[in-house]
PDB file of N, CA, C and O in Angstrom:
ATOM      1  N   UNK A   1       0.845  -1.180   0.000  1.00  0.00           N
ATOM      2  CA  UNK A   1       0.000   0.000   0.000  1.00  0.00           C
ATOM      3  C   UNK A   1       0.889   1.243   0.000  1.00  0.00           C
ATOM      4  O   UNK A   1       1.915   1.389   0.665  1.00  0.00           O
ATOM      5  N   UNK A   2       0.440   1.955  -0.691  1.00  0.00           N
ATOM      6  CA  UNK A   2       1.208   3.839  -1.119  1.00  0.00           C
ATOM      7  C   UNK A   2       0.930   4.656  -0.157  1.00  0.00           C
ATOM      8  O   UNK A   2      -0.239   5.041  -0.120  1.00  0.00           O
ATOM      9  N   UNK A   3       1.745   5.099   0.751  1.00  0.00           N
ATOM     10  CA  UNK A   3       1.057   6.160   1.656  1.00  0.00           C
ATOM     11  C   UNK A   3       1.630   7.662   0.838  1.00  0.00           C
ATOM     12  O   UNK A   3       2.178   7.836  -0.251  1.00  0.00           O
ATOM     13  N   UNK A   4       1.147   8.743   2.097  1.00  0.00           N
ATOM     14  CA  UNK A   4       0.980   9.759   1.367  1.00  0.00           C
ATOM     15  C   UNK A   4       2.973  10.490   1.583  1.00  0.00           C
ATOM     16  O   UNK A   4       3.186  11.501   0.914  1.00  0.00           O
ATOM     17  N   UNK A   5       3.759  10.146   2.137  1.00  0.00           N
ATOM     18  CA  UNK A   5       5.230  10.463   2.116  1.00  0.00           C
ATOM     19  C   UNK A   5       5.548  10.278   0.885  1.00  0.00           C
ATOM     20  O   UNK A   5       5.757  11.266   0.180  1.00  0.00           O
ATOM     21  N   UNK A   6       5.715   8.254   0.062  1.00  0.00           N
ATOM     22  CA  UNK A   6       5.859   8.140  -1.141  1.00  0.00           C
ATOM     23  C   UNK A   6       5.065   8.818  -2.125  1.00  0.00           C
ATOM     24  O   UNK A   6       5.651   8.798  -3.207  1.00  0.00           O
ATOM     25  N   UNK A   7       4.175   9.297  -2.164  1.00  0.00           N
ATOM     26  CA  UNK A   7       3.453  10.012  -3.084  1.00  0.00           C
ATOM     27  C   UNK A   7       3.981  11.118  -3.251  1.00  0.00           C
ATOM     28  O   UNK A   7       4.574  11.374  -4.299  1.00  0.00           O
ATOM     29  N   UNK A   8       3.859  12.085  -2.149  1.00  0.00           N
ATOM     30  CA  UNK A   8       4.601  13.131  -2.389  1.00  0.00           C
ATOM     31  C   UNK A   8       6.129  13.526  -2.887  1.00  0.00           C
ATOM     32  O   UNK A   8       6.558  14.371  -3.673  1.00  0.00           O
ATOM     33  N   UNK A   9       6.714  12.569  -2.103  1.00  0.00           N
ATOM     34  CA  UNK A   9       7.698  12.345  -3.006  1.00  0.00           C
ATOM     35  C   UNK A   9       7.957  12.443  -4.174  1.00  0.00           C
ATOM     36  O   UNK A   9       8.497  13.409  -4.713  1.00  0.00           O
ATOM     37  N   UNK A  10       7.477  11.123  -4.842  1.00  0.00           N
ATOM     38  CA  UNK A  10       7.781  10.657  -6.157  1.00  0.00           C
ATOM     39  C   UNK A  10       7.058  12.220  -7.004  1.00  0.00           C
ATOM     40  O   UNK A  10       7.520  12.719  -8.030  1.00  0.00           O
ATOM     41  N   UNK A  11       5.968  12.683  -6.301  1.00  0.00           N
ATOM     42  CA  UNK A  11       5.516  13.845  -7.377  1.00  0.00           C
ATOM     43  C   UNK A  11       6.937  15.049  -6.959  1.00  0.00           C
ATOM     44  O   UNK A  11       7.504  15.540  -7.935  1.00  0.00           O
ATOM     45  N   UNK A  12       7.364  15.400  -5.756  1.00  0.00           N
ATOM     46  CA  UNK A  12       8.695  16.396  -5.692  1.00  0.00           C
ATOM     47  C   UNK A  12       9.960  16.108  -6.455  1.00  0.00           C
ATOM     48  O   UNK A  12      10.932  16.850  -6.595  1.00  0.00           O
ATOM     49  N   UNK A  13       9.752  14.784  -6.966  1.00  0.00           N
ATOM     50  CA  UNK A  13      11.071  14.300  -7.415  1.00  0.00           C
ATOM     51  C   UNK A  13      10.955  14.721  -8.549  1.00  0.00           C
ATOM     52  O   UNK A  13      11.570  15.725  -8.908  1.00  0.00           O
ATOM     53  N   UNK A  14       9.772  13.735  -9.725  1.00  0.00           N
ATOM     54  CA  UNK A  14       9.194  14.406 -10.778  1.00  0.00           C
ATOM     55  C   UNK A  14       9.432  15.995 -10.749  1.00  0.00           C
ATOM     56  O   UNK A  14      10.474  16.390 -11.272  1.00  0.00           O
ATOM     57  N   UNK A  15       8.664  16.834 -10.252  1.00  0.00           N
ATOM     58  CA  UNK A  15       9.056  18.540 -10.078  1.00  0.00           C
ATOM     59  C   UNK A  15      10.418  18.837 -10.438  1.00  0.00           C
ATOM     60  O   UNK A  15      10.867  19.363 -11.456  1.00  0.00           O
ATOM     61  N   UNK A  16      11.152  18.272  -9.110  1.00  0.00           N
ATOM     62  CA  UNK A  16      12.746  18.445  -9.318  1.00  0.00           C
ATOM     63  C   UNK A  16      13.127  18.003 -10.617  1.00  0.00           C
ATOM     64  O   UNK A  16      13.830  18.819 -11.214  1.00  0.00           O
ATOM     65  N   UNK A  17      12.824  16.767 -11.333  1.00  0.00           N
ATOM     66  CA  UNK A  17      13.502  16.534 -12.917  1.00  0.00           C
ATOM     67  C   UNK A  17      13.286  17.696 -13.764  1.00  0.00           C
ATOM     68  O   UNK A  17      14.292  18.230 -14.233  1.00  0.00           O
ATOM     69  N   UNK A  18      11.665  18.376 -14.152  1.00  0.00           N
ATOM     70  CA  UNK A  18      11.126  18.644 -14.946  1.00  0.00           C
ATOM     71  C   UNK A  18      11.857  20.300 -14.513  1.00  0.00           C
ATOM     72  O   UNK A  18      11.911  21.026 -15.505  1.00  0.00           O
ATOM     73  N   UNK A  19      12.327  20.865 -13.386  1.00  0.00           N
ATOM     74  CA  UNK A  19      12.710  22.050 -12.852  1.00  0.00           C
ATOM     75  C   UNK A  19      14.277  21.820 -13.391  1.00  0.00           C
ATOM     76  O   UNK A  19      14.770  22.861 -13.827  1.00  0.00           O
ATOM     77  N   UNK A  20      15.043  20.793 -13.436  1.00  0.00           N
ATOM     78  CA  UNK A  20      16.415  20.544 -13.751  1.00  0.00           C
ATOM     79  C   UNK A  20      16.470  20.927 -15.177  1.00  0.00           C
ATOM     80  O   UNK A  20      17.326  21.683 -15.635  1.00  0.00           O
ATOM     81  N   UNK A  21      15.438  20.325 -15.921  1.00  0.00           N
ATOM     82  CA  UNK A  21      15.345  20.215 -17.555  1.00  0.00           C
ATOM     83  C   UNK A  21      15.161  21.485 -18.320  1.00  0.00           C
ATOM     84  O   UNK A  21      15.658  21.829 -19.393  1.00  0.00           O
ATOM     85  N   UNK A  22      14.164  22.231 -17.357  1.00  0.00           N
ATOM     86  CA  UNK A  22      14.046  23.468 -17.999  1.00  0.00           C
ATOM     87  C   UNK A  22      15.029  24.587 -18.010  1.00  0.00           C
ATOM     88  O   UNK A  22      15.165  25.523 -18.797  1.00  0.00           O
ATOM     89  N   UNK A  23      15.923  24.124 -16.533  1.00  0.00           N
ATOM     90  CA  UNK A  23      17.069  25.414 -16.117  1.00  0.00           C
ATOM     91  C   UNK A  23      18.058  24.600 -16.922  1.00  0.00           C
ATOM     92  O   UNK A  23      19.066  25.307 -16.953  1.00  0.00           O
ATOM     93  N   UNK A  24      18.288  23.537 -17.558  1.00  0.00           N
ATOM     94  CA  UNK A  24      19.121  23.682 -18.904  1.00  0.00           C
ATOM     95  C   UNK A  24      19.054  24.126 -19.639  1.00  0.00           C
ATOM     96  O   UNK A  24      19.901  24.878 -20.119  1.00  0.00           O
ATOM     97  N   UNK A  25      17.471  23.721 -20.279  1.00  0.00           N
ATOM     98  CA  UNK A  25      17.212  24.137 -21.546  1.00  0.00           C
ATOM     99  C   UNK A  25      17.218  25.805 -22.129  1.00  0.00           C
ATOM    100  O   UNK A  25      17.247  26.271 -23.268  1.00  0.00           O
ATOM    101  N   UNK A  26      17.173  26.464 -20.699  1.00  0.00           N
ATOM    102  CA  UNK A  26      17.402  27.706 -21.111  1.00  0.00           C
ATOM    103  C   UNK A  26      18.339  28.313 -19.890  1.00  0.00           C
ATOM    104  O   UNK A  26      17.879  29.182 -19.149  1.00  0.00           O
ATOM    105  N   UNK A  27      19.401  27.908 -19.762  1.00  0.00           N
ATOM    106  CA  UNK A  27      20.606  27.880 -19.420  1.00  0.00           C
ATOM    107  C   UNK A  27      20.387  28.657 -17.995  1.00  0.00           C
ATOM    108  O   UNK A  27      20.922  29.745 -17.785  1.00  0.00           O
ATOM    109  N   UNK A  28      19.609  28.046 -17.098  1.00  0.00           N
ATOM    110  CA  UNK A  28      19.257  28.502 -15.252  1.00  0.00           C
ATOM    111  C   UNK A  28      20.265  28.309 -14.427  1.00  0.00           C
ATOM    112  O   UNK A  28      19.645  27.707 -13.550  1.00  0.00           O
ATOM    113  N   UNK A  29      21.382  28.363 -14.029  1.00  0.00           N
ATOM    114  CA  UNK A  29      21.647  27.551 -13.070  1.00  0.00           C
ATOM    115  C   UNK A  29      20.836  27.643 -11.924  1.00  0.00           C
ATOM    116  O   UNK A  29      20.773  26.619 -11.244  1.00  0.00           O
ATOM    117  N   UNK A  30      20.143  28.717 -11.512  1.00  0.00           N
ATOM    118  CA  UNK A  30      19.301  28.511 -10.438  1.00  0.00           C
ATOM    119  C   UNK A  30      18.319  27.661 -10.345  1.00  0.00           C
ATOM    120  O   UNK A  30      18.169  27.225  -9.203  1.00  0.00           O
ATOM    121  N   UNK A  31      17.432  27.177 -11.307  1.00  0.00           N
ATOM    122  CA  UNK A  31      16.433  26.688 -11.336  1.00  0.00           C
ATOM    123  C   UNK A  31      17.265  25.227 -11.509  1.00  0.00           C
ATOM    124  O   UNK A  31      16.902  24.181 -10.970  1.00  0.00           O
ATOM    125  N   UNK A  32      18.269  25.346 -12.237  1.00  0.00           N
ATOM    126  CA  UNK A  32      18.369  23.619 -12.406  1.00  0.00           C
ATOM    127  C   UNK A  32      19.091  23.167 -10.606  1.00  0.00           C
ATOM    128  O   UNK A  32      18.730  22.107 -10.095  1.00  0.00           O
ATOM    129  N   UNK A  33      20.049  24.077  -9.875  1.00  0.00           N
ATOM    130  CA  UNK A  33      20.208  23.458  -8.828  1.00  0.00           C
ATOM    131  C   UNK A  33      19.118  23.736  -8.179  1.00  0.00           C
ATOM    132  O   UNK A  33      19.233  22.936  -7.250  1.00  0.00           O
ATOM    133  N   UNK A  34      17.974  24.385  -7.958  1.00  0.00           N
ATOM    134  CA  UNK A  34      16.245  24.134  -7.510  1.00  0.00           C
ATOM    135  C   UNK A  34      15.820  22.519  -7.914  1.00  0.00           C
ATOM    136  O   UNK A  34      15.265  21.848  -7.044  1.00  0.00           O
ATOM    137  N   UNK A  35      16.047  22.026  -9.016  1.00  0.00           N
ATOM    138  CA  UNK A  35      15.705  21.544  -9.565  1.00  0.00           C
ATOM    139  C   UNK A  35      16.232  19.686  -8.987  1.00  0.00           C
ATOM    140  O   UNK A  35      15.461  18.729  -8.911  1.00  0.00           O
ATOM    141  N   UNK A  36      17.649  19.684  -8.687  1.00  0.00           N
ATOM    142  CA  UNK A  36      18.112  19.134  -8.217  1.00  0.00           C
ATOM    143  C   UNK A  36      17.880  18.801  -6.629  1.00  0.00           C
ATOM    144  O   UNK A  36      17.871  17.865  -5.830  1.00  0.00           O
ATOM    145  N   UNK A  37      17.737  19.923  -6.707  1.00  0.00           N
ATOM    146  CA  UNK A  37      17.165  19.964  -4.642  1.00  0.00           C
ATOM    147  C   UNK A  37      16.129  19.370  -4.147  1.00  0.00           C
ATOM    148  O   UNK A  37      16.090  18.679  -3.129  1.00  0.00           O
ATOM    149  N   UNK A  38      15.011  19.720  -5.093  1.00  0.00           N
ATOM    150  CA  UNK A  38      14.016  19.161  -5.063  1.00  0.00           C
ATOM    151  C   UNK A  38      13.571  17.439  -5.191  1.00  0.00           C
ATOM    152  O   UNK A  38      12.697  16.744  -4.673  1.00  0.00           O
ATOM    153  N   UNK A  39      14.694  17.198  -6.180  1.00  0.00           N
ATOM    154  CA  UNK A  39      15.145  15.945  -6.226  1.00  0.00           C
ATOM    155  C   UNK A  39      15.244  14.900  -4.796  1.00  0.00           C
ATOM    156  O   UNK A  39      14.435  14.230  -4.153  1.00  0.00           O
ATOM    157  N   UNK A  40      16.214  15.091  -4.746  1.00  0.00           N
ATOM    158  CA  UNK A  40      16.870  14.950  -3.434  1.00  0.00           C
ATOM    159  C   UNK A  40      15.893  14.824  -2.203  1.00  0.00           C
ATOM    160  O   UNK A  40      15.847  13.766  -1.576  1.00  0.00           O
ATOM    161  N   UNK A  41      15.073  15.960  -1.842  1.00  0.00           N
ATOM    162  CA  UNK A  41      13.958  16.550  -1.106  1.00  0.00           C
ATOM    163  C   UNK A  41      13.057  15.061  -1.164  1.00  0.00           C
ATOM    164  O   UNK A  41      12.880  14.338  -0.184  1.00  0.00           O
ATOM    165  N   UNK A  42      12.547  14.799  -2.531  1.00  0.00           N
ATOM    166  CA  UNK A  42      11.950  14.093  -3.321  1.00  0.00           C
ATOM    167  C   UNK A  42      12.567  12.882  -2.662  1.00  0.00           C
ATOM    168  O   UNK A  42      12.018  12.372  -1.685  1.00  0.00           O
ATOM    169  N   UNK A  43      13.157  12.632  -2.927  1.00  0.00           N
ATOM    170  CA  UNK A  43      14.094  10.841  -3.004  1.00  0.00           C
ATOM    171  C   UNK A  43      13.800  10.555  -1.561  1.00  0.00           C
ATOM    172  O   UNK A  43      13.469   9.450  -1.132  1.00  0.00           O
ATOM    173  N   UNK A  44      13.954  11.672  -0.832  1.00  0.00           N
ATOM    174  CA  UNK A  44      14.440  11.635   1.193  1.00  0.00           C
ATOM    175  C   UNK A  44      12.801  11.036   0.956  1.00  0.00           C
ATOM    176  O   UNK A  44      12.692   9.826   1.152  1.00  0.00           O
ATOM    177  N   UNK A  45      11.556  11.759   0.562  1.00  0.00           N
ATOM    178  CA  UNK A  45      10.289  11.769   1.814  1.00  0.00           C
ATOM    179  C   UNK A  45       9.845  10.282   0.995  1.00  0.00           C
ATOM    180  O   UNK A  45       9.322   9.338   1.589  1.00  0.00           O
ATOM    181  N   UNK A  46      10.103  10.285  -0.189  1.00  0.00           N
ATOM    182  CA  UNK A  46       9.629   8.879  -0.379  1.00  0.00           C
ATOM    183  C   UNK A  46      10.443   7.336   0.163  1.00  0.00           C
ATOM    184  O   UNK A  46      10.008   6.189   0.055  1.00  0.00           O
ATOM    185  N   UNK A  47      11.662   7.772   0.720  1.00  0.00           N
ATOM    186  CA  UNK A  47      12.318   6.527   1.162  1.00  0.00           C
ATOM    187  C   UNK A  47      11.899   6.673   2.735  1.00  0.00           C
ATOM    188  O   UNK A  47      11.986   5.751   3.546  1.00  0.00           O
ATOM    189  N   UNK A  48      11.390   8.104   3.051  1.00  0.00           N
ATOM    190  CA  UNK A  48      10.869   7.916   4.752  1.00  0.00           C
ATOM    191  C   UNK A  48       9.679   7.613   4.690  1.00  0.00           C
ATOM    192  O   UNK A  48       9.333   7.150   5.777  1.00  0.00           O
ATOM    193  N   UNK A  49       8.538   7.647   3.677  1.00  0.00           N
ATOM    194  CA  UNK A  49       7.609   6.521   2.966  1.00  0.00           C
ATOM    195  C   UNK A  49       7.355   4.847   3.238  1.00  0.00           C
ATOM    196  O   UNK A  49       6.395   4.177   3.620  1.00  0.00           O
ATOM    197  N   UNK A  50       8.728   4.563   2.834  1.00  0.00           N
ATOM    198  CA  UNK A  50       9.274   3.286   2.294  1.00  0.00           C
ATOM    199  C   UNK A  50       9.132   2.538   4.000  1.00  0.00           C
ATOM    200  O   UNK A  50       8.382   1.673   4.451  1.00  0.00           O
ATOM    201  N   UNK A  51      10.540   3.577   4.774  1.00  0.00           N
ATOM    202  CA  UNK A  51      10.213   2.908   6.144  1.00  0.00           C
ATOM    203  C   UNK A  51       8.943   2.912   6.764  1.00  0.00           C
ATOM    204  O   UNK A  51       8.746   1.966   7.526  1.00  0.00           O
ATOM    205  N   UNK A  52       8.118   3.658   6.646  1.00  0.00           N
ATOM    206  CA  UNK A  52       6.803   3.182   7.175  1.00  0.00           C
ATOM    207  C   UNK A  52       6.115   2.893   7.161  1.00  0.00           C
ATOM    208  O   UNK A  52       5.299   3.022   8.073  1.00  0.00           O
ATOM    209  N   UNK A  53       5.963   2.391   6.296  1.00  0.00           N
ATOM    210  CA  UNK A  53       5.070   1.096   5.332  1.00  0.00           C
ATOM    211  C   UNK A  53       5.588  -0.124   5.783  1.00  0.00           C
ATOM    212  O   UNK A  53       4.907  -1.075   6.166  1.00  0.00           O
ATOM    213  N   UNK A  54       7.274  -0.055   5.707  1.00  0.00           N
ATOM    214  CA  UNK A  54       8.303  -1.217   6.122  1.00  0.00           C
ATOM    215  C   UNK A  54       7.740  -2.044   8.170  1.00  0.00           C
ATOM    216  O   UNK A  54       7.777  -3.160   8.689  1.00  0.00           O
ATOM    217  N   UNK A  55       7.331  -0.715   8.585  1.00  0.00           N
ATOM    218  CA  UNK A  55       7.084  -0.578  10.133  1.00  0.00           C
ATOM    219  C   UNK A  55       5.840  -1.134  10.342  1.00  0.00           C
ATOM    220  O   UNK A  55       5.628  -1.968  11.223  1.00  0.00           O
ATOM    221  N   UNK A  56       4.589  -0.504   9.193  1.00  0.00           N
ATOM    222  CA  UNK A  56       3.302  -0.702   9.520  1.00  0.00           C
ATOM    223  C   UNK A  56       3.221  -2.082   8.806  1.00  0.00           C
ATOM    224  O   UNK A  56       2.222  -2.665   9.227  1.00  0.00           O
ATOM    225  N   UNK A  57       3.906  -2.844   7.867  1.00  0.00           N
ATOM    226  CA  UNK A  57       3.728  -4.566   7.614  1.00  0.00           C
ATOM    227  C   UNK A  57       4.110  -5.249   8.997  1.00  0.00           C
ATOM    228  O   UNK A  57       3.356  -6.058   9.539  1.00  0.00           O
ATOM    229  N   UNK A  58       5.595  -4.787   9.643  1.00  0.00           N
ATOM    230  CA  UNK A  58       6.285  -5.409  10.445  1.00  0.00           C
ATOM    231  C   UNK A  58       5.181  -5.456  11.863  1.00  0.00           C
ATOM    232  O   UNK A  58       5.195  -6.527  12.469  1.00  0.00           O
ATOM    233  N   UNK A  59       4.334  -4.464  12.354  1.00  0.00           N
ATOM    234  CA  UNK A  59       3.328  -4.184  13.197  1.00  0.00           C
ATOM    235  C   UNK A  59       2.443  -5.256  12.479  1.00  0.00           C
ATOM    236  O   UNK A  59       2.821  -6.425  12.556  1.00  0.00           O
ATOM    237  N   UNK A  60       1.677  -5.061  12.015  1.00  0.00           N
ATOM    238  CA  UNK A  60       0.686  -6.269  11.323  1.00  0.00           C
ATOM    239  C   UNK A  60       1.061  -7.411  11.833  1.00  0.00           C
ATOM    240  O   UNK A  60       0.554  -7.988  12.795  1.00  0.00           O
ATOM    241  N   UNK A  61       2.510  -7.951  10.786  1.00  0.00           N
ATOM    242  CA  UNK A  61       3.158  -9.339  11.253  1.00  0.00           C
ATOM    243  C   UNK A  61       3.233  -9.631  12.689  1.00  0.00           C
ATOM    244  O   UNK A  61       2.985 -10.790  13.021  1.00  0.00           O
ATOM    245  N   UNK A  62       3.484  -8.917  13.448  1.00  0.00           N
ATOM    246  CA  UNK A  62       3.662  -9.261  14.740  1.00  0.00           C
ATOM    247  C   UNK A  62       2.344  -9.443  15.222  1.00  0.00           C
ATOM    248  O   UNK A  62       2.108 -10.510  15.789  1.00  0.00           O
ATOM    249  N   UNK A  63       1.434  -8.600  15.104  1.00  0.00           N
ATOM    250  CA  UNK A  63      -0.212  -8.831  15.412  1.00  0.00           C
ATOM    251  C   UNK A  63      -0.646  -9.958  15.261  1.00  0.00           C
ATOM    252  O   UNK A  63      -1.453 -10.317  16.118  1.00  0.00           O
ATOM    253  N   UNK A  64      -0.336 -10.861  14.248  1.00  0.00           N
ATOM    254  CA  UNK A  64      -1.011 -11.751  13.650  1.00  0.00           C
ATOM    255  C   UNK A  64      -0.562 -13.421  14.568  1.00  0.00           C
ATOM    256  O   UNK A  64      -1.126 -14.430  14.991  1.00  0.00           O
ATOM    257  N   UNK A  65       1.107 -12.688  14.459  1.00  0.00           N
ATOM    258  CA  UNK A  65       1.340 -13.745  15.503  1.00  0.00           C
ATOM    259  C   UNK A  65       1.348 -13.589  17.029  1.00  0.00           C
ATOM    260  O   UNK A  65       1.691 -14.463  17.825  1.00  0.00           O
ATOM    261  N   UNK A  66       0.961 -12.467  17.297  1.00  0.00           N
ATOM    262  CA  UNK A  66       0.344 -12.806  18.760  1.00  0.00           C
ATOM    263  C   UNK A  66      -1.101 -12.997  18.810  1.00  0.00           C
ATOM    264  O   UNK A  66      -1.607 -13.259  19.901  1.00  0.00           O
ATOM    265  N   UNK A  67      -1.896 -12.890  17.677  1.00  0.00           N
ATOM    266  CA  UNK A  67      -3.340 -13.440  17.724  1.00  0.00           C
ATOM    267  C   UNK A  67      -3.373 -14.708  17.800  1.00  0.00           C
ATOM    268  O   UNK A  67      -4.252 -15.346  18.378  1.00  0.00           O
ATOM    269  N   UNK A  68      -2.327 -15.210  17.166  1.00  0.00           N
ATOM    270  CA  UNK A  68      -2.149 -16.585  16.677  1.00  0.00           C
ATOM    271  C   UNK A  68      -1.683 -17.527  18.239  1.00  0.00           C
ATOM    272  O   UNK A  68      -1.969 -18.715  18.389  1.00  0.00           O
ATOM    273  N   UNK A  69      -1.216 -17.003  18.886  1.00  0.00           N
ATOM    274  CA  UNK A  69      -0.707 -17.757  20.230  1.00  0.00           C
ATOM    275  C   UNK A  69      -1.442 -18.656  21.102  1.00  0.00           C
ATOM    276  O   UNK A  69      -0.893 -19.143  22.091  1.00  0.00           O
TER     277      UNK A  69
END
């Protein structure tokens, strides 16, 4: 299941590419290191996403086997 960290993410990351592409294409450096940052920004909230999804299976699993006892 997708929570809302990876989501946001993956859409800041997206941002950050499409912000990198344009401060090339018309020669930004500001916008392309914006662009990059955002990246980055991007990559962090969806891998702090990742762990808690990682946390909320590992919670479940354990539930199941102490129901199970």
């Amino acid at each position: 299941m997708t929570n809302k960290d990876q989501i946001a993410g993956a859409v800041k990351t997206a941002l950050g590419k499409t912000q990198e592409a344009v401060g090339k294409a018309v020669d930004d450096t500001t916008l392309q290191a914006e662009g990059l940052e955002n990246q980055a920004k991007g990559t962090l909230q969806a891998r702090q996403g990742d762990a808690i999804e990682a946390v909320d299976q590992a919670v479940e699993v354990v539930k199941a086997v102490v129901a199970g006892l």
